[in-house]
C-alpha positions, 0 to 999 in steps of 0.5 A: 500500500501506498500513502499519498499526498497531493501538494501545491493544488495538485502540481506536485505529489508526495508519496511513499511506497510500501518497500522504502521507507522513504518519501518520494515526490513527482511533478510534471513541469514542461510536459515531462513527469519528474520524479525523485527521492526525498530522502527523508522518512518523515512526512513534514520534512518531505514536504519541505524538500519536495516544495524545494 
């Protein structure tokens, strides 16, 4: 199972699969989807670094 979370009205996710412990974040800028590690396990730091 995977936690999800959508940021800045949609434009950026944040989620966390169920084999890693940390939080991933994705976005599509220019009509390419991004996607990278966090690396962070908690939640509220992952979304600053995803912001970022």
């Amino acid at each position: 199972m995977e936690n999800h979370l959508a940021l800045l009205g949609g434009k950026l996710q944040l989620y966390q699969r169920s084999n890693s412990r940390f939080w991933q974040c994705s976005a599509s800028v220019g009509g390419k989807q991004w996607r990278a590690t966090t690396k962070q396990e908690n939640v509220n730091l992952a979304t600053k670094v995803a912001q970022d």
